[in-house]
C-alpha positions as YAML, in Angstrom:
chain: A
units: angstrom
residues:
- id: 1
  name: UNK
  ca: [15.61, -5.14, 0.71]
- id: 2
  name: UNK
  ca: [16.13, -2.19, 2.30]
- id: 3
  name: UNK
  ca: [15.51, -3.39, 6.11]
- id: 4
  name: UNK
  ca: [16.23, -6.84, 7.25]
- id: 5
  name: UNK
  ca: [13.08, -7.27, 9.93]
- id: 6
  name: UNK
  ca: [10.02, -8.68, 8.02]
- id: 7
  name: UNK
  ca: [7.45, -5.97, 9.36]
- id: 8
  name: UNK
  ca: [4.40, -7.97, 7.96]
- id: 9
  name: UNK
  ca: [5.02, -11.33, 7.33]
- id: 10
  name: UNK
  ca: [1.08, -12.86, 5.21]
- id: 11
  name: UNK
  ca: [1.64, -16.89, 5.42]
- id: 12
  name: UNK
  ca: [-1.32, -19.31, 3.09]
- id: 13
  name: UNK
  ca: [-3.76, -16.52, 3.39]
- id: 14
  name: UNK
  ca: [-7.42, -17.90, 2.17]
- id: 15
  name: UNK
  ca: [-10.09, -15.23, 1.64]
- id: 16
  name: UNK
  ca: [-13.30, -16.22, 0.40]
- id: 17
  name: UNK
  ca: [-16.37, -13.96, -0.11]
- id: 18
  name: UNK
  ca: [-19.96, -15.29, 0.42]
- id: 19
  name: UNK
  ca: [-22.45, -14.48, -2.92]
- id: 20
  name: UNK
  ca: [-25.45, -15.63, -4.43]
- id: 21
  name: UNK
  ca: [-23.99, -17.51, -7.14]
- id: 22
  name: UNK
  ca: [-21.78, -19.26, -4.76]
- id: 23
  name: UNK
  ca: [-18.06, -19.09, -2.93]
- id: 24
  name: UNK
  ca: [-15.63, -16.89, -4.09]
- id: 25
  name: UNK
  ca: [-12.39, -17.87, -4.03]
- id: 26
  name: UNK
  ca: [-10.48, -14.39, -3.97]
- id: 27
  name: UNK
  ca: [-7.25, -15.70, -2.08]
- id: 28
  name: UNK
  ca: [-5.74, -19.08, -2.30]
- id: 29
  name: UNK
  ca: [-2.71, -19.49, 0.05]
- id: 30
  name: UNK
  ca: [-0.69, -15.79, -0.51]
- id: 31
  name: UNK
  ca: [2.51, -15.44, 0.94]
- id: 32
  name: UNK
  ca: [4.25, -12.39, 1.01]
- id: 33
  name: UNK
  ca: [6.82, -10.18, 3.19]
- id: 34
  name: UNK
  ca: [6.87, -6.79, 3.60]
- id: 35
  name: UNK
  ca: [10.57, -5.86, 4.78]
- id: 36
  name: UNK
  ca: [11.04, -2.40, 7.36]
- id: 37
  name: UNK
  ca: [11.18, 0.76, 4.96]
- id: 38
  name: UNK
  ca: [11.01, -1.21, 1.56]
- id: 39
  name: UNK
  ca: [8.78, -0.13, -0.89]
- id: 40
  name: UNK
  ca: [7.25, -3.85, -2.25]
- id: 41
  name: UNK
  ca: [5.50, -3.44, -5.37]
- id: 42
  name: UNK
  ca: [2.23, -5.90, -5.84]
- id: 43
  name: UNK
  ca: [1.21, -6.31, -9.56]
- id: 44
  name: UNK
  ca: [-1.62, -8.73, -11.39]
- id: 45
  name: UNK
  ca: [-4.15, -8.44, -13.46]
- id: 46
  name: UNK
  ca: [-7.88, -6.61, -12.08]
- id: 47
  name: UNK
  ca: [-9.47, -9.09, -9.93]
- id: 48
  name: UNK
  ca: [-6.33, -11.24, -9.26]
- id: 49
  name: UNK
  ca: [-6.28, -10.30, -5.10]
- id: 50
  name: UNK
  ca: [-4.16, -7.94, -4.88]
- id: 51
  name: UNK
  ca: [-6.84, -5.50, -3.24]
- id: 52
  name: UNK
  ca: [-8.31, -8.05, -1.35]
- id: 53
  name: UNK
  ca: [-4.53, -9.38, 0.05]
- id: 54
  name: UNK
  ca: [-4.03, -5.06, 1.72]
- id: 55
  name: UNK
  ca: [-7.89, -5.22, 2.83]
- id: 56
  name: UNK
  ca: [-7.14, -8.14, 4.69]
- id: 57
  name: UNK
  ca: [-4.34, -6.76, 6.26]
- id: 58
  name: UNK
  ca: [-6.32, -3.59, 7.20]
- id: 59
  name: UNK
  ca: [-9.46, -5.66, 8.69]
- id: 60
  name: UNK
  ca: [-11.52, -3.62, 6.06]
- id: 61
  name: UNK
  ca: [-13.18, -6.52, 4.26]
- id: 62
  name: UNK
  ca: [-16.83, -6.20, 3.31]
- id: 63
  name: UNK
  ca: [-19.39, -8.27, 5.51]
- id: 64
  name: UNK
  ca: [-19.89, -10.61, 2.82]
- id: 65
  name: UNK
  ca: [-16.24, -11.70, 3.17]
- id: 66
  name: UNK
  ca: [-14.50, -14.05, 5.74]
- id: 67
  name: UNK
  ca: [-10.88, -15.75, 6.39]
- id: 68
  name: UNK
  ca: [-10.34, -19.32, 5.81]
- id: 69
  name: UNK
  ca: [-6.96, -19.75, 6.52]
- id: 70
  name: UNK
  ca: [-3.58, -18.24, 7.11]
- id: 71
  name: UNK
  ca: [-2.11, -15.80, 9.05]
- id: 72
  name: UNK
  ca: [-1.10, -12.27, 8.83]
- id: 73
  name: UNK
  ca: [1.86, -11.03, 11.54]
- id: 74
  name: UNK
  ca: [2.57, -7.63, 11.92]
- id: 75
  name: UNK
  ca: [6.14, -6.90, 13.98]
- id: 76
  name: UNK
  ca: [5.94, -11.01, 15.36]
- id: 77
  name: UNK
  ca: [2.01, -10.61, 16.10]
- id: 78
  name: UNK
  ca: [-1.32, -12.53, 14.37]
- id: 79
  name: UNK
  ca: [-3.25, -9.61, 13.29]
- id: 80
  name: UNK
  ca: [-6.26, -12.01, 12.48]
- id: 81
  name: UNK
  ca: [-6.38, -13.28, 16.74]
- id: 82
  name: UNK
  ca: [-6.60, -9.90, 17.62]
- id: 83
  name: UNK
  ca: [-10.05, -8.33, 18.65]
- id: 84
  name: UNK
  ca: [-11.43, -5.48, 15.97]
- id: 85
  name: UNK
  ca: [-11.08, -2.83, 18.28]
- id: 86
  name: UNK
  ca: [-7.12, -3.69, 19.27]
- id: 87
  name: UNK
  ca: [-7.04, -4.17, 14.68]
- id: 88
  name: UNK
  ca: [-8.49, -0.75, 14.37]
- id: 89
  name: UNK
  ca: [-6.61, 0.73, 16.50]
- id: 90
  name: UNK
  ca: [-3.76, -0.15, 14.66]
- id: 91
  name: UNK
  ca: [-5.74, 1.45, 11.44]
- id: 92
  name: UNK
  ca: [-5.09, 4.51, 13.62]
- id: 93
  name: UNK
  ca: [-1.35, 4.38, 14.73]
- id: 94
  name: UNK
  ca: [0.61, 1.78, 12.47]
- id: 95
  name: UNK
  ca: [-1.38, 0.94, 9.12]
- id: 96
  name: UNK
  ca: [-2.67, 3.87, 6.21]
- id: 97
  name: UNK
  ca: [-3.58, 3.87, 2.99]
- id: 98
  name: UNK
  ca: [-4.41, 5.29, 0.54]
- id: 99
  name: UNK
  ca: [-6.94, 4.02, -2.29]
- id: 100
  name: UNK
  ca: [-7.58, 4.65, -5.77]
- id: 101
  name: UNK
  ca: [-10.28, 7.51, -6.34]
- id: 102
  name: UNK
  ca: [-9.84, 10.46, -3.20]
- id: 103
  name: UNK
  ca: [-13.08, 11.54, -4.04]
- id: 104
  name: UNK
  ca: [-14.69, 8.79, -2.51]
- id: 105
  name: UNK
  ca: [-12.46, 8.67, 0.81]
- id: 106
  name: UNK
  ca: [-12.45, 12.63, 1.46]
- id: 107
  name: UNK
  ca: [-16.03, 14.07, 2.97]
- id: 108
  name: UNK
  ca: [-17.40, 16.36, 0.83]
- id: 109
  name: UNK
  ca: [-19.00, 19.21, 3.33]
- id: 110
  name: UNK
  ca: [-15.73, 19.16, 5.69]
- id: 111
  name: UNK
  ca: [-12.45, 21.37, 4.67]
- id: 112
  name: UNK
  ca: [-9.72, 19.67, 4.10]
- id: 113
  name: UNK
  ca: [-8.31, 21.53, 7.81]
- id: 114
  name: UNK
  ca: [-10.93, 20.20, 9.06]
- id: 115
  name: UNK
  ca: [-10.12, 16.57, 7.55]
- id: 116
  name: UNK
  ca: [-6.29, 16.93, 8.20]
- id: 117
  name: UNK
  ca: [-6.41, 18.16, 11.46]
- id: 118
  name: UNK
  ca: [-8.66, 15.59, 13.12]
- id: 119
  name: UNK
  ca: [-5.63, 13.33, 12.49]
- id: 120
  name: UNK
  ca: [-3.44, 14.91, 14.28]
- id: 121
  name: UNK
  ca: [-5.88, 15.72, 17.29]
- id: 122
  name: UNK
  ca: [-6.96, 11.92, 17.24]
- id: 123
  name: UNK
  ca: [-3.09, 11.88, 18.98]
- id: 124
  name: UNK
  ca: [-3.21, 14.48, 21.72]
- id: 125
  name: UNK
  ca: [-0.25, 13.01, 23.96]
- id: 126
  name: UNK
  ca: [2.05, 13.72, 20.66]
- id: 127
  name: UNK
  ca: [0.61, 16.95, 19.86]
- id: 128
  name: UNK
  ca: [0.85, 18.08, 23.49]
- id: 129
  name: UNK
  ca: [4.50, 17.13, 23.37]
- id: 130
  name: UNK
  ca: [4.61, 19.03, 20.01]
- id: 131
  name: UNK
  ca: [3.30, 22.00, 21.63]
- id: 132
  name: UNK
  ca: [5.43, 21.88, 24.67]
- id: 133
  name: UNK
  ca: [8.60, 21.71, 22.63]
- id: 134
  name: UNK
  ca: [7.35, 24.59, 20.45]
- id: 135
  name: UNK
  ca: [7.07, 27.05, 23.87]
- id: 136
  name: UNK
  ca: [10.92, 26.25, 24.50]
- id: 137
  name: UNK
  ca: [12.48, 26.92, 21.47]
- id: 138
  name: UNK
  ca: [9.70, 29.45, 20.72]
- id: 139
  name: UNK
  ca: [9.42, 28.39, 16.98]
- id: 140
  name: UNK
  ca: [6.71, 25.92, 14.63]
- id: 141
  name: UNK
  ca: [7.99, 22.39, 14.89]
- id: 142
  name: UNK
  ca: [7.03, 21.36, 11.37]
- id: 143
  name: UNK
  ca: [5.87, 18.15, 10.46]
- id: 144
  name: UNK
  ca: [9.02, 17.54, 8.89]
- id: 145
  name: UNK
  ca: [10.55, 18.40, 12.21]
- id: 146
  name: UNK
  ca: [8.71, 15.62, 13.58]
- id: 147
  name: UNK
  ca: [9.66, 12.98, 10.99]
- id: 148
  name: UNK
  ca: [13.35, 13.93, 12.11]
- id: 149
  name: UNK
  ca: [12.70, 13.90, 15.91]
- id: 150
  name: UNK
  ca: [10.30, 11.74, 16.01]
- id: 151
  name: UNK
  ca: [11.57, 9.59, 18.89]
- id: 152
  name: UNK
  ca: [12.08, 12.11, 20.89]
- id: 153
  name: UNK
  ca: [9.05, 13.66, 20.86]
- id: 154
  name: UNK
  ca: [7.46, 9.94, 21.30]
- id: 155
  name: UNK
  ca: [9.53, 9.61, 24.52]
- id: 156
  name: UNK
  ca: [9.35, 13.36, 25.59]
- id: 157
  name: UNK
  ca: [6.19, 13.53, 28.90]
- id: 158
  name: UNK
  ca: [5.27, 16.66, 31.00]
- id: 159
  name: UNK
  ca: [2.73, 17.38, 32.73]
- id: 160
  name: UNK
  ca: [2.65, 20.93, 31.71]
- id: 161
  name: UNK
  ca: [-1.14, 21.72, 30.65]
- id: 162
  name: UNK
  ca: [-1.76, 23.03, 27.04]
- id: 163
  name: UNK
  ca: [-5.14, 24.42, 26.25]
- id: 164
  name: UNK
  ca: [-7.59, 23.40, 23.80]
- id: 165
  name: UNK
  ca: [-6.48, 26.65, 21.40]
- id: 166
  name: UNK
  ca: [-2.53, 26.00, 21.87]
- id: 167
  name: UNK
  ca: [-3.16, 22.10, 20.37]
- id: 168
  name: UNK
  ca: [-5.46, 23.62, 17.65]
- id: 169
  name: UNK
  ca: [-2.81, 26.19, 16.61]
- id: 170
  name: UNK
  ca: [-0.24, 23.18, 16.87]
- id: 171
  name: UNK
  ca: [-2.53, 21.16, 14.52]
- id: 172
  name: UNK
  ca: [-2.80, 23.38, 12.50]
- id: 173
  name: UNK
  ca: [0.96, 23.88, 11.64]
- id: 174
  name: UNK
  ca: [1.34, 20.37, 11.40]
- id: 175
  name: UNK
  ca: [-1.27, 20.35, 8.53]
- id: 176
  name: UNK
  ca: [1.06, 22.89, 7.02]
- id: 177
  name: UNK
  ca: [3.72, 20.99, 7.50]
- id: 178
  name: UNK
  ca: [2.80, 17.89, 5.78]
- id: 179
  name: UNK
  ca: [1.19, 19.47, 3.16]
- id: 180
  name: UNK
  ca: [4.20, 21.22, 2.66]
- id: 181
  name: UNK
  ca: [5.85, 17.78, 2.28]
- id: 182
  name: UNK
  ca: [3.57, 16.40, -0.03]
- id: 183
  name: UNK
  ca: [4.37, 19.25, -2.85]
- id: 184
  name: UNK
  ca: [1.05, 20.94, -2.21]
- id: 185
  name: UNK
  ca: [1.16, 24.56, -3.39]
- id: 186
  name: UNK
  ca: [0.04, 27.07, -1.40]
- id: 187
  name: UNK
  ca: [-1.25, 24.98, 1.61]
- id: 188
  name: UNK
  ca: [-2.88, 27.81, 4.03]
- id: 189
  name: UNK
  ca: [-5.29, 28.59, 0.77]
- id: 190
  name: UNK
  ca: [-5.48, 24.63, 0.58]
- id: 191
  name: UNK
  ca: [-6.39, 23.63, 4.17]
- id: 192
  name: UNK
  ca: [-9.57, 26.34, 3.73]
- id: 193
  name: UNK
  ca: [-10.70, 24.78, 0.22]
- id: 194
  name: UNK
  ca: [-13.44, 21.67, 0.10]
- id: 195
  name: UNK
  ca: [-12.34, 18.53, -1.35]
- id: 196
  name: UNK
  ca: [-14.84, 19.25, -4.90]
- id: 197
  name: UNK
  ca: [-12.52, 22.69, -5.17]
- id: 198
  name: UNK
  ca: [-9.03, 20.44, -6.23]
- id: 199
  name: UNK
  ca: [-7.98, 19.27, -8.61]
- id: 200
  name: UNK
  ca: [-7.76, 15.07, -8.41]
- id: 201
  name: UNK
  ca: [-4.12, 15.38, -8.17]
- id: 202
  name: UNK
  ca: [-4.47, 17.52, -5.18]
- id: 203
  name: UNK
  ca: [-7.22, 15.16, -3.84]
- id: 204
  name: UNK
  ca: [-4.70, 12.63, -3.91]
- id: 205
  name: UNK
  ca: [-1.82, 14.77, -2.27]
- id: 206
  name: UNK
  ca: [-4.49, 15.37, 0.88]
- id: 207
  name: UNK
  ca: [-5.11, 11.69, 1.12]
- id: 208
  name: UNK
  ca: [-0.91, 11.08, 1.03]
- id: 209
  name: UNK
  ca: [-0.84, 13.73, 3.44]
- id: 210
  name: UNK
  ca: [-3.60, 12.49, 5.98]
- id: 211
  name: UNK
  ca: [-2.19, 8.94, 5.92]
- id: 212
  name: UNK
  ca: [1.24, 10.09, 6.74]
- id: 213
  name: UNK
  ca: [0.12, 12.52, 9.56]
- id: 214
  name: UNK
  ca: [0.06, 9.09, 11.42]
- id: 215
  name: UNK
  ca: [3.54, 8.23, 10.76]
- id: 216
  name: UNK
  ca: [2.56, 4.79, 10.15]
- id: 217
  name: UNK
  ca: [4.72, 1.99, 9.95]
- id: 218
  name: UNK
  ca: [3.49, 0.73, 6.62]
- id: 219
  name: UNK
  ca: [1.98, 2.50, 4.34]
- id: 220
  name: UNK
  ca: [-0.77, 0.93, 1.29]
- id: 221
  name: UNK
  ca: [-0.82, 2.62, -1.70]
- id: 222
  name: UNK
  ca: [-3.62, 0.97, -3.76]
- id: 223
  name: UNK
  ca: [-3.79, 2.33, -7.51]
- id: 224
  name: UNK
  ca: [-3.08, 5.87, -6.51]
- id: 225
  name: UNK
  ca: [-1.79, 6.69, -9.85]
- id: 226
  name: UNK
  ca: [-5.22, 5.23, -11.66]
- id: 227
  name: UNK
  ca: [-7.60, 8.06, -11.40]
- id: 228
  name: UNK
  ca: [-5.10, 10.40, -12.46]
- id: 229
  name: UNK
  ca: [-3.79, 11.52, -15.76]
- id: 230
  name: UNK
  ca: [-0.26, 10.86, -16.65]
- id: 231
  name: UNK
  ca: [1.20, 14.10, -16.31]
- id: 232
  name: UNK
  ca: [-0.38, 13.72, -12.51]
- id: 233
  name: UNK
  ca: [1.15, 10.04, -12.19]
- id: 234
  name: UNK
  ca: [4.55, 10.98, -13.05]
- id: 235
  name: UNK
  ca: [4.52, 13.66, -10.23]
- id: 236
  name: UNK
  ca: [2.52, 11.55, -7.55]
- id: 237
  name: UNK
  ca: [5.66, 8.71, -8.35]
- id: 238
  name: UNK
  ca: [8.11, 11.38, -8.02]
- id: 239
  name: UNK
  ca: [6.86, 12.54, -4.92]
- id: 240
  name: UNK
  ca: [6.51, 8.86, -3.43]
- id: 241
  name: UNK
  ca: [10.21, 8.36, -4.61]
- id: 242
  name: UNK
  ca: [11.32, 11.69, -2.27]
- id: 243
  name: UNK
  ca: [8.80, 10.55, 0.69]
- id: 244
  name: UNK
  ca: [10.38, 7.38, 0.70]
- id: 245
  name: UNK
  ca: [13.70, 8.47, 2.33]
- id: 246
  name: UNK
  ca: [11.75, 10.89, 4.88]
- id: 247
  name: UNK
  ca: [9.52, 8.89, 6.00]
- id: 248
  name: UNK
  ca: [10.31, 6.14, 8.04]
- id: 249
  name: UNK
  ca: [7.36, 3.40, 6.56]
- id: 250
  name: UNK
  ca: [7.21, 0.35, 4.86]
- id: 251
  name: UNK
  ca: [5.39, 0.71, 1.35]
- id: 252
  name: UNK
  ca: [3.45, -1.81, -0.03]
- id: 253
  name: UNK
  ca: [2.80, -0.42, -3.69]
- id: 254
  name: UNK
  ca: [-0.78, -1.85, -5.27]
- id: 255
  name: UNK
  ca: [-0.86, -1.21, -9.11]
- id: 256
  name: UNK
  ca: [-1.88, -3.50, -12.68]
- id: 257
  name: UNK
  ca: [0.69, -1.57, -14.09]
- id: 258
  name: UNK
  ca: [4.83, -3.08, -14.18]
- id: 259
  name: UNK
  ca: [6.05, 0.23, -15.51]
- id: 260
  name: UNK
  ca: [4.87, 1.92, -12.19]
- id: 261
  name: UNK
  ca: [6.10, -0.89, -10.10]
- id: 262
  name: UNK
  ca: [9.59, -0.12, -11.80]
- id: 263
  name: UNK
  ca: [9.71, 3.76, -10.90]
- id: 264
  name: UNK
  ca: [9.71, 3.00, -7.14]
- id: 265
  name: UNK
  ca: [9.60, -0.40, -5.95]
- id: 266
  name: UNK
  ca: [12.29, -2.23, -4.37]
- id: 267
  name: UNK
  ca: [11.13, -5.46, -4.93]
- id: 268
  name: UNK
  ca: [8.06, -6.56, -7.26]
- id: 269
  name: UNK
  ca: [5.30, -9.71, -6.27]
- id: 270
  name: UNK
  ca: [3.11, -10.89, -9.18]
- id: 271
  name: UNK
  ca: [0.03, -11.80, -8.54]
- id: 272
  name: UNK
  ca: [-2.51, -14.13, -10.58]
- id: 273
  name: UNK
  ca: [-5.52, -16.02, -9.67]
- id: 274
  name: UNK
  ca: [-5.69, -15.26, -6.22]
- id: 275
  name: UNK
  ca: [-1.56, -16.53, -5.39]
- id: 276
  name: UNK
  ca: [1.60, -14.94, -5.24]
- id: 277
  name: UNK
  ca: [3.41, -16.90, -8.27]
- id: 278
  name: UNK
  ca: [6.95, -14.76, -8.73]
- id: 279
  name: UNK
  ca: [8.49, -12.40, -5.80]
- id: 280
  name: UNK
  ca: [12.14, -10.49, -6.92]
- id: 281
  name: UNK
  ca: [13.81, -7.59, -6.56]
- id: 282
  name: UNK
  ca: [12.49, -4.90, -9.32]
- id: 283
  name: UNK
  ca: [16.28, -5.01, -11.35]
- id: 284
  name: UNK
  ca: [15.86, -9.04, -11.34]
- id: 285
  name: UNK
  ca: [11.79, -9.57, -12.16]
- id: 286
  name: UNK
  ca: [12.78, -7.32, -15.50]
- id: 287
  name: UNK
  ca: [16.06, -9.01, -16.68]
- id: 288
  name: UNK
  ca: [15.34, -12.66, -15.50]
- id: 289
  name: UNK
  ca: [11.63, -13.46, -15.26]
- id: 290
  name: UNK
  ca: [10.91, -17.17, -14.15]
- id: 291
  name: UNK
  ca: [7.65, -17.88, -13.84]
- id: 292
  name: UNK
  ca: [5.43, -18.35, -17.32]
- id: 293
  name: UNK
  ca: [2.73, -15.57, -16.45]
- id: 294
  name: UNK
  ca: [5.61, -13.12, -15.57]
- id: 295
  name: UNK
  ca: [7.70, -13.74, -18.71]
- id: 296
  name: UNK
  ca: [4.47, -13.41, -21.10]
- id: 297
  name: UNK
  ca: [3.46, -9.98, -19.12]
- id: 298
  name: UNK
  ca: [6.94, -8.96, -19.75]
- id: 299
  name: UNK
  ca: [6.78, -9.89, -24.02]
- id: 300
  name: UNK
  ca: [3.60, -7.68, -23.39]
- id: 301
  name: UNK
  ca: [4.87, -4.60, -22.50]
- id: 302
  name: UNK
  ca: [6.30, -1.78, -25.22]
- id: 303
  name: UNK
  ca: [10.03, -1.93, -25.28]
- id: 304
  name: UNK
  ca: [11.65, 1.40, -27.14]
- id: 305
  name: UNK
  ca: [14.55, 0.04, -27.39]
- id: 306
  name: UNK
  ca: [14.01, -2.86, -29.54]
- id: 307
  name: UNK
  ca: [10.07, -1.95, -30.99]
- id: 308
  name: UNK
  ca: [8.27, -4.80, -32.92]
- id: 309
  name: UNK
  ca: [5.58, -5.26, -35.29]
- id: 310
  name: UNK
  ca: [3.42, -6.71, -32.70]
- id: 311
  name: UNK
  ca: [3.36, -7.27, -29.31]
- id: 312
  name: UNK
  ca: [2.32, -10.70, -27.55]
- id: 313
  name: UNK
  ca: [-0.51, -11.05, -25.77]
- id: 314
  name: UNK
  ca: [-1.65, -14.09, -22.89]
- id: 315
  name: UNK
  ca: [-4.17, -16.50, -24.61]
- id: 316
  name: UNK
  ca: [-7.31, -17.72, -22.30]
- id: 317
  name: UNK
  ca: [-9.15, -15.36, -19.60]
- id: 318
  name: UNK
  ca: [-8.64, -14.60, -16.50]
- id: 319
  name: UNK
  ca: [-10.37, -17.38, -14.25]
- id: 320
  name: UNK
  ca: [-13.41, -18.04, -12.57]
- id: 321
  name: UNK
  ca: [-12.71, -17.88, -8.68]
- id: 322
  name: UNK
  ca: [-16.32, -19.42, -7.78]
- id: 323
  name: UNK
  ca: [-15.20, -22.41, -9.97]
- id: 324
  name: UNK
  ca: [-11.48, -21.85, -10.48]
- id: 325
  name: UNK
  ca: [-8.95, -24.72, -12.13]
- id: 326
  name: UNK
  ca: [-7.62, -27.29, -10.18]
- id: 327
  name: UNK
  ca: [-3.53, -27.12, -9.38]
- id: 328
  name: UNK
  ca: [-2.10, -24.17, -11.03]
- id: 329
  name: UNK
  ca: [-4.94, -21.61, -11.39]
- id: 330
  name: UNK
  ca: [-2.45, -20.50, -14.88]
- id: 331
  name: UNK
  ca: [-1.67, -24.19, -16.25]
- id: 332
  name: UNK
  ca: [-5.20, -23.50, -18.80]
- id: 333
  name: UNK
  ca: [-3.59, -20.44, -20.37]
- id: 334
  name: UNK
  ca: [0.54, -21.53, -19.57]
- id: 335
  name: UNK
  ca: [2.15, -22.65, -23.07]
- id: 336
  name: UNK
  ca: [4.80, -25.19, -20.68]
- id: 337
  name: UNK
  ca: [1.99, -26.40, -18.60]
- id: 338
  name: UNK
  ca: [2.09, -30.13, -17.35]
- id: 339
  name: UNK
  ca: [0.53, -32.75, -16.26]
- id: 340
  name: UNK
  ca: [1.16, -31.90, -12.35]
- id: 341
  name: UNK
  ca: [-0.05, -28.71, -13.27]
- id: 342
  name: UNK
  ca: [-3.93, -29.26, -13.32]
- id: 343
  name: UNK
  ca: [-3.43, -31.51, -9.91]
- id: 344
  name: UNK
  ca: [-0.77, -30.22, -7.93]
- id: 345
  name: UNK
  ca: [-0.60, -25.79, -6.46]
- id: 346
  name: UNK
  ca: [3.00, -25.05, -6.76]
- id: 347
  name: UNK
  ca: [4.50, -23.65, -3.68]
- id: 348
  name: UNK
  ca: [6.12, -20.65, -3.62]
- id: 349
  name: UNK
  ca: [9.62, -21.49, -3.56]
- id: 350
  name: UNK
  ca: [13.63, -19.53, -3.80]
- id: 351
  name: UNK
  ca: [15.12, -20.76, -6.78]
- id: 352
  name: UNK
  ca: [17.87, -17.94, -6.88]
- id: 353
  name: UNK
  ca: [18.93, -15.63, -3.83]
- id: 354
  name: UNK
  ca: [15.72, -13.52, -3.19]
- id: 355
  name: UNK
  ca: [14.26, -14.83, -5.99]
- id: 356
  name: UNK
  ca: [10.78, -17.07, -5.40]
- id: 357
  name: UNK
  ca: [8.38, -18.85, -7.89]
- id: 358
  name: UNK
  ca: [5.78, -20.36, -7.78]
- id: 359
  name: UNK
  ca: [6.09, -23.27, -10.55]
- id: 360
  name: UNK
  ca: [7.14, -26.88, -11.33]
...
């Protein structure tokens, strides 16, 4: 771990969702820490909860869905007893993300000044300050500036006034700024283009950028690298690797893919049938798998180094959450399944020093 405060700390979470063929079981009991400025990587298979686990977190769940159980603290406080307003207001200041296809999360008829900039202005105490400090040393304070100062500009107060134009011109080097810091090239020419005029790796850039303008304390990443091509990926990994030790956030990584989890995450979680069945640091998960569904992932995945005929593959399907198995949701498809298996849901348990499982 790179911190040693638990920043969110997710303890039996149950989510179910309401249809008309019945309850959905999406979440059955997840635990999972999220240490200060680690990046955690959360992997599983499509439809296993690992969307539905950051949703929760962000009080963005559709109307359809509803909390059974559990409890979500973020720095020592239940998210899910605060009121919506006091939750989104923490959408504002503490928790962004970013999800899987910009397109659908940028507005089409609004520049992406426009976009970025509203960010910013949503916080005019900060930019005020910004502005303030920029008249005394009579230079831009960069966004990158701010990452460096920023608790000194969050404890800096005057009541000097700054008009309306002053904040917009401050704004609007900030939007260089972080643009700047997200590898976008040429960002003045950027900041005056509509979302449909980039390119989905610059899409994805503006999204990084607008979630970090709030220096959040953690930071969701869900499938950012899916919508992309792999040349894209690579550099959208590289970049998170550089952000990583500028910016001063928690990262919970979402991604199906281990080989993405690897490039950046501290630790990895694994994810399957709505529960949290193996949590270890990225170097251990790799050379010393423990739980079944982790190891038979692992014996799925390409290996260069020692290449075989053919690669080995998870018998079964994924389950049904309106009507999932009894016990372990994985005993039908584990090859050293049990008879406490199909009765009893292992709890997630350290076997190893920051190693957990979740298995008999």
């Amino acid at each position: 771990m790179t911190g040693e405060n638990i920043i969110i700390d997710v303890r039996n979470l149950k989510v179910n969702f309401r249809t008309y063929r019945g309850e959905v079981k999406a979440l059955n009991g997840v635990d999972l820490k999220i240490y200060e400025r680690e990046v955690l990587g959360l992997v599983g298979e499509s439809g296993c909860g690992k969307s539905v686990t950051a949703l929760t977190i962000l009080d963005l769940l559709p109307e359809n869905a509803y909390v059974l159980d559990g409890e979500i603290s973020f720095k020592g406080e239940d998210l899910l007893k605060k009121s919506r307003e006091e939750r989104r207001i923490l959408r504002v200041n503490e928790l962004a993300t970013v999800f899987q296809d910009p397109m659908t999360y940028l507005n089409p008829v609004l520049k992406i000044e426009a976009q970025l900039e509203e960010v910013f202005m949503l916080n005019k105490k900060l930019l005020k300050q910004v502005a303030i400090a920029q008249r005394s040393q009579e230079r831009d304070i960069t966004f990158t500036d701010l990452l460096t100062r920023q608790k000194k500009f969050r404890g800096e107060s005057s009541n000097a006034k700054v008009s309306r134009a002053e904040l917009k011109k401050t704004a609007k080097n900030l939007c260089i700024g972080i643009l700047k810091l997200v590898k976008m090239p040429d960002p003045e020419r950027i900041l005056r283009r509509y979302p449909f005029e980039l390119s989905g790796g610059m899409r994805q850039r503006a999204m990084i950028a607008m979630a970090l303008a709030r220096r959040p304390s953690v930071f969701i990443a869900d499938e950012i690298t899916t919508a992309v091509d792999v040349t894209i990926q690579a550099q959208i990994l590289h970049l998170l690797r550089e952000l990583r030790d500028k910016i001063d956030s928690s990262v919970l990584m979402i991604t199906h893919d281990l080989s993405v989890a690897a490039e950046i995450a501290d630790r990895i979680a694994v994810m399957y049938g709505g529960n949290v069945v193996e949590v270890a640091t990225t170097k251990e998960i790799f050379k010393n798998p423990l739980h079944p569904y982790t190891m038979m992932l692992m014996k799925a995945i390409p290996n260069v180094k020692k290449p075989v005929k053919k690669l080995e593959s998870i018998p079964g399907t994924v389950p049904e959450m309106i009507n999932p198995p009894s016990g372990c949701r994985f005993h039908p498809r584990c090859q050293v399944a049990k008879d406490e298996c199909s009765v009893r849901a292992p709890k997630l348990r350290e076997v190893t020093e920051n190693h957990e499982i979740a298995c008999f």
